[in-house]
N, C-alpha and C positions, 0 to 999 in steps of 0.2 A: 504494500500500500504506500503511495506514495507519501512523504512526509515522516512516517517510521524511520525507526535506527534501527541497524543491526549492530548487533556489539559493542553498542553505544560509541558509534563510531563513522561508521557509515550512512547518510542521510538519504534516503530513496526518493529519486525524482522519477521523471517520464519513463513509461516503457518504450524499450527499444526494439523488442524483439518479442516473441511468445516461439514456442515449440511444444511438443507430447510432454519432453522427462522438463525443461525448465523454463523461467520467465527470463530476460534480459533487461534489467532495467540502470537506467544515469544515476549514480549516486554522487557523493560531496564526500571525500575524506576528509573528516573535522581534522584530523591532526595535522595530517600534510596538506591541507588545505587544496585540494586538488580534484577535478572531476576524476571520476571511474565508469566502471561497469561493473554492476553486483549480478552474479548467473543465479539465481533461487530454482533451485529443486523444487518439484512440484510438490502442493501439501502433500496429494493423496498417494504418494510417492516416498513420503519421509519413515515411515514405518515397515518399508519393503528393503529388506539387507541387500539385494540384489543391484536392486538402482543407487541404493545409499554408496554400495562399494563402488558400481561403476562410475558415479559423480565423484566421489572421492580420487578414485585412478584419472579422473580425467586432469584434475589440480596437480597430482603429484609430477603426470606426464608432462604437462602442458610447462610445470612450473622449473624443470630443471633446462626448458628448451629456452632460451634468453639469443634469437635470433632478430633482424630487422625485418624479414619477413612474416615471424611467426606471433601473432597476438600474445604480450606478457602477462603473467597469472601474477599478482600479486601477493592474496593471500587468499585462507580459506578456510573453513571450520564449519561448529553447528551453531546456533545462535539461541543462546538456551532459553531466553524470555520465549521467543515465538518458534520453537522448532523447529526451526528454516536452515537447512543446508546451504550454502552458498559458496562462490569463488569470487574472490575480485580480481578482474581485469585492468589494462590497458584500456582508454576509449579511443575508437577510429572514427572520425569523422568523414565519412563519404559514402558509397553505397557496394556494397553487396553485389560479385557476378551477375547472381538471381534476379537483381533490380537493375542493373545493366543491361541484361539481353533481356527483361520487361519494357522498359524503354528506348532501347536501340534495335533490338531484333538481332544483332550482331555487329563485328565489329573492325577495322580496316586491317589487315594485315599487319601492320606498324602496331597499333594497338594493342592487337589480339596477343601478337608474339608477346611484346614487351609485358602483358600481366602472366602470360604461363612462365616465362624464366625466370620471374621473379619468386611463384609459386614455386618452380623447379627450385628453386633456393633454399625454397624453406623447408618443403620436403628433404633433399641431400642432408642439410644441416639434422632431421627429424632423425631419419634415415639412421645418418650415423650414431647417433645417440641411440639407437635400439628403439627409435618410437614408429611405430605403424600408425599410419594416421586410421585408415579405413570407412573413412566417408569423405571422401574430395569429390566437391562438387558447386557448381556457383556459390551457393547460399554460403558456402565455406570458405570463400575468398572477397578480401576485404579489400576493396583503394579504395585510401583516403584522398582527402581532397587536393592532396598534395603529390598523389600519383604513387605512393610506397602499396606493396600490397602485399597482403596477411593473410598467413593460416589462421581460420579459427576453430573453436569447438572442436577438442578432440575429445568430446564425448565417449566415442566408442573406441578410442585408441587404443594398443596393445602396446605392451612394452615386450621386447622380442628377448629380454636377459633370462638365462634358462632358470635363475633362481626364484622370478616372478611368476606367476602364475592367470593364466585367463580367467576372469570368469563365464566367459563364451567360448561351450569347447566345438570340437568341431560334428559340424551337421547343422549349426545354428547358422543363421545368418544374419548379416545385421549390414547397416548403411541403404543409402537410397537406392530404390531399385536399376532406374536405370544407367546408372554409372557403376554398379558392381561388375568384377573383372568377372569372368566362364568360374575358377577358379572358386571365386565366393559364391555364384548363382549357384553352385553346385554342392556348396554346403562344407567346402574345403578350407583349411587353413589362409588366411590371408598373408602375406608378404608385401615385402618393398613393391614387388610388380606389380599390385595389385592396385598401388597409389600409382605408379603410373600409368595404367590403363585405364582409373579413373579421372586422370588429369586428361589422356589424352580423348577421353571423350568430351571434355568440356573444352578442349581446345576446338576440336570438330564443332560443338556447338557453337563457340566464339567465331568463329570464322565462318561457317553455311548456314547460324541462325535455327539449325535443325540440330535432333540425335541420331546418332550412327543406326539406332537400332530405337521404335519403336514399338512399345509393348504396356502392355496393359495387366500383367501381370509379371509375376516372378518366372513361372514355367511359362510362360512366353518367350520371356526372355534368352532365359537357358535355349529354349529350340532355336530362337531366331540367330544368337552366337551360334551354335554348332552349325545351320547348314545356312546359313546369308553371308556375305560379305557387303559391306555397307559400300556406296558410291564412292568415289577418290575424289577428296576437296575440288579437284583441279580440272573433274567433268563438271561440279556442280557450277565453280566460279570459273573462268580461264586467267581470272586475275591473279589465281593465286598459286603459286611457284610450283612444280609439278615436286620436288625437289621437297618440297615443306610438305606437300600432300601425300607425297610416301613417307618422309619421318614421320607424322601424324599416322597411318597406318600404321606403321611398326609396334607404334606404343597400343593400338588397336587387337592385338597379334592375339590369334586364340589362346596360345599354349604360352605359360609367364617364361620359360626361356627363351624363343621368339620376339623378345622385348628388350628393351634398354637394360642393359646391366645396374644402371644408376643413374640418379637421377640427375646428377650430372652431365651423362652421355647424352641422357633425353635433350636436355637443355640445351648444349654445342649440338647437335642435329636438327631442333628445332630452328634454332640462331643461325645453323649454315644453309638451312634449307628455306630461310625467306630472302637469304642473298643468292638463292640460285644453286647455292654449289650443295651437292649431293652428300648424303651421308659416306665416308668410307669403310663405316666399320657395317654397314647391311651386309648381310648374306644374299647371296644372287638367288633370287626367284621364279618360280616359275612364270609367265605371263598367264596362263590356265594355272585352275587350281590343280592340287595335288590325288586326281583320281586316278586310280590305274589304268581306265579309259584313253586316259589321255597320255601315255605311256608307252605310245606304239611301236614304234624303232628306234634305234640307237641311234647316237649323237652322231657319228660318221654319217649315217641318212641322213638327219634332221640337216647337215650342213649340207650334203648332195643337194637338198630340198630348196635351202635357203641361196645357196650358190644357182642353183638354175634360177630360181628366180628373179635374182639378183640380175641375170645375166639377159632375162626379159624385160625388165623393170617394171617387174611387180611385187607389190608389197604382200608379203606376209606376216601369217602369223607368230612368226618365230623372232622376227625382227625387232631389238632391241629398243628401235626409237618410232616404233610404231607402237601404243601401250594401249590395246583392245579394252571394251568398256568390259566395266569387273563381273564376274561370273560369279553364279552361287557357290557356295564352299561345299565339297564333298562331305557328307556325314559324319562326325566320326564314331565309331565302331563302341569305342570304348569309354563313350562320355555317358556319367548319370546328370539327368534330366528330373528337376526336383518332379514328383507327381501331383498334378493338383485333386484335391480330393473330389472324389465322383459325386457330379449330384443329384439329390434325390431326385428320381422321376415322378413321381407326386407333388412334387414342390417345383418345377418347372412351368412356368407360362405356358398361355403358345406361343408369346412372341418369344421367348425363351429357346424355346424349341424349333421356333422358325431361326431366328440366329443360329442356332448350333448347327442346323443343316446347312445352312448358307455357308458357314463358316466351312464344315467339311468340304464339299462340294468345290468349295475356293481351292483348299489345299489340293485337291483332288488334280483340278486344272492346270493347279502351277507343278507338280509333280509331272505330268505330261510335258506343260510344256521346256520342264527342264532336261526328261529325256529325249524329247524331240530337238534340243539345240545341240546334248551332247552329242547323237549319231549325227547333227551335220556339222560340227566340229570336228569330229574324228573323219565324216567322210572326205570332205575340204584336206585337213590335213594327209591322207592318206592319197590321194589323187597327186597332192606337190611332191612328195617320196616316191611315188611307186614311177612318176612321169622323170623325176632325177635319176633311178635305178631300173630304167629300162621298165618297169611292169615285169619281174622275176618272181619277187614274195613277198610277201611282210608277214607280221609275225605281231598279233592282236591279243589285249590280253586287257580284261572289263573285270571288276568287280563287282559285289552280289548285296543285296542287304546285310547280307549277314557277314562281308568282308572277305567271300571266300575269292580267289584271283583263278582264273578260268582264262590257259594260254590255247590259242590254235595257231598253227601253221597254214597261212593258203597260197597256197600259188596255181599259175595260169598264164596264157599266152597271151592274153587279152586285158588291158586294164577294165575294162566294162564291168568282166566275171569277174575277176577279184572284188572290185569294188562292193558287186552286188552280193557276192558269199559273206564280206565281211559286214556288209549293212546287216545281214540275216543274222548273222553270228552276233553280231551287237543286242539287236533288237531282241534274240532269245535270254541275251543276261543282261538286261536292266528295264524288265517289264517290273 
């Protein structure tokens, strides 16, 4: 309430903030004579050990981190007159990612870079201290009006020293859903990668105004990671440096080693990739994803292929500075996929029940028409090879639902016939 003391000490003004676990509100240090920020634990919250120790973890985290990026924890305790858990803050004067892209929709290159390496900052600095932040996401980054910009609320941080202890063990999940890395959706241990894959969604959203990956639930989400690949910055804008739009993918990356080592690297990648120059520490990737579909001959072919072509001047697939618009991700095999729980059939509308069909029916489509691009992907490809190797053989090998790999050998006099045995052959393994 505003006008209360906490601790006979702190003077409670305007609220700044509200959330689930706490309130944000201005206070006045009578001693040092100074504005603040007091965090208040929620009442109905102050009698549950659970949240009481995770606000408490969040002070001890936040308070040994003493960076220029990272919002300072002053002090923190219980407030024994009114029962009120609290933290005193640092106050930042300006607005919130979250009220940034409310108001701008997004934001210029120049911009956008300069607030994520600043965050890159504060994370590395986190980072090395053993602190996981595990909820990075607008509403958790701070510029002030002065342009400095802050981690805040590490509410649900971990401290990664083996002598501390979670209180969130793993299968639980916690942070905003759609910045959680494959990794969390999945009910796994969080890591350093995991703040960078949440940074680097919010970097996609600073720049395209959109998320990489909308969804409406948790097990949305989880599906739409495993078989989507979200669009590259650099189809959505052409303004924005092809070069940034693959570092930003990188930190995207299904799998957390697939990603920046540190959040450091993240930062020099991001930084060389809005002057143009390309990451040198990426690993070479495929331009198709990684199905075994797409897998069909050897490198010495795929150059036979690239070479004839070259030598018609025509552009293919294989061509390094030709970069094909992005393909759905091949499944993976061995990902769990949280389950949402089944609902009751008696408690379903009918508009309820007219959506779920809708909804199947949808997938049903895209599912077709994704193996109708794969066999003209593979057949395209296979036409440029078999026309560089005379039309002798090629040597075809698709993968199944269930990830089993199914090789054939065909050969013929005729490119026509092969083409046509290996369409048939396709089409029998990836109905």
């Amino acid at each position: 309430m505003a006008g209360s003391l906490i601790v006979d000490r702190y003077e409670l003004g305007e609220r700044l903030g509200v959330g689930g676990m706490s309130t944000v509100q201005l206070a006045l240090d009578r001693r040092l004579e100074r504005y603040v920020a007091v965090k208040l634990l929620a009442e109905h919250l102050a009698d549950d050990p659970q949240f009481v120790s995770r606000f408490r973890r969040e002070a001890l985290a936040a308070a040994r981190l003493v960076h220029p990026n990272i919002v300072q924890v002053f002090d923190f305790g219980l407030d024994e007159a009114s029962g009120r858990h609290y933290i005193v803050m640092e106050v930042v004067r300006g607005r919130s990612g979250a009220e940034i892209l409310r108001e701008e929709g997004r934001l210029s290159v120049r911009e956008a870079v300069d607030l994520v390496l600043q965050a890159c900052s504060g994370l590395a600095y986190a980072h090395r201290h053993g602190v996981v932040h595990r909820d990075v996401k607008p509403g958790n980054l701070l510029r002030s009006d002065d342009g400095v910009v802050k981690l805040a609320d590490f509410g649900i941080a971990k401290a990664t020293h083996a002598e501390e202890s979670s209180i969130t063990q793993v299968g639980s999940v916690l942070g905003t859903a759609s910045y959680l890395a494959p990794e969390q959706a999945r009910g796994e241990e969080a890591g350093p990668q995991a703040d960078l894959y949440a940074l680097g969604v919010v970097t996609y959203q600073l720049l395209s105004g959109r998320l990489p990956y909308e969804a409406a639930s948790l097990t949305e989400l989880a599906l739409k990671q495993q078989r989507e690949a979200p669009a590259y910055l650099h189809e959505l804008d052409p303004e924005i440096p092809e070069e940034l739009s693959l570092a930003v993918d990188r930190s995207l990356a299904l799998d957390a080693a697939d990603r920046f080592g540190s959040a450091e690297a993240m930062a020099r990648a991001i930084a060389d990739g809005a002057q143009g120059v390309a990451d040198p520490t990426a690993s070479t990737r495929a331009v198709m994803p990684g199905t075994e579909a797409t897998r069909v001959v050897s490198g010495s072919a795929l150059a036979g292929a690239a070479g004839a072509a070259a030598h018609t001047g025509e552009r293919t697939a294989v061509s390094g500075a030709q970069r094909p618009p992005r393909a759905p991700r091949h499944p993976r095999t061995d990902a769990h996929v949280p389950a949402a729980p089944p609902p009751s059939p008696g408690k379903l509308s009918r508009r309820e029940r007219k959506a779920q069909a809708a909804a199947e029916a949808a997938a049903l489509r895209a599912a077709r028409r994704r193996r109708g691009r794969l066999r003209r992907t593979l057949g395209t490809l296979l036409v440029l090879v078999l026309l560089a190797a005379g039309g002798a053989a090629a040597v075809v090998a698709t993968s199944s639902d269930q990830g089993a790999v199914s090789l054939r050998r065909i050969t013929g006099d005729r490119v026509t016939n092969i083409v046509d045995s290996i369409d048939r052959f396709v089409s029998a393994n990836t109905r």
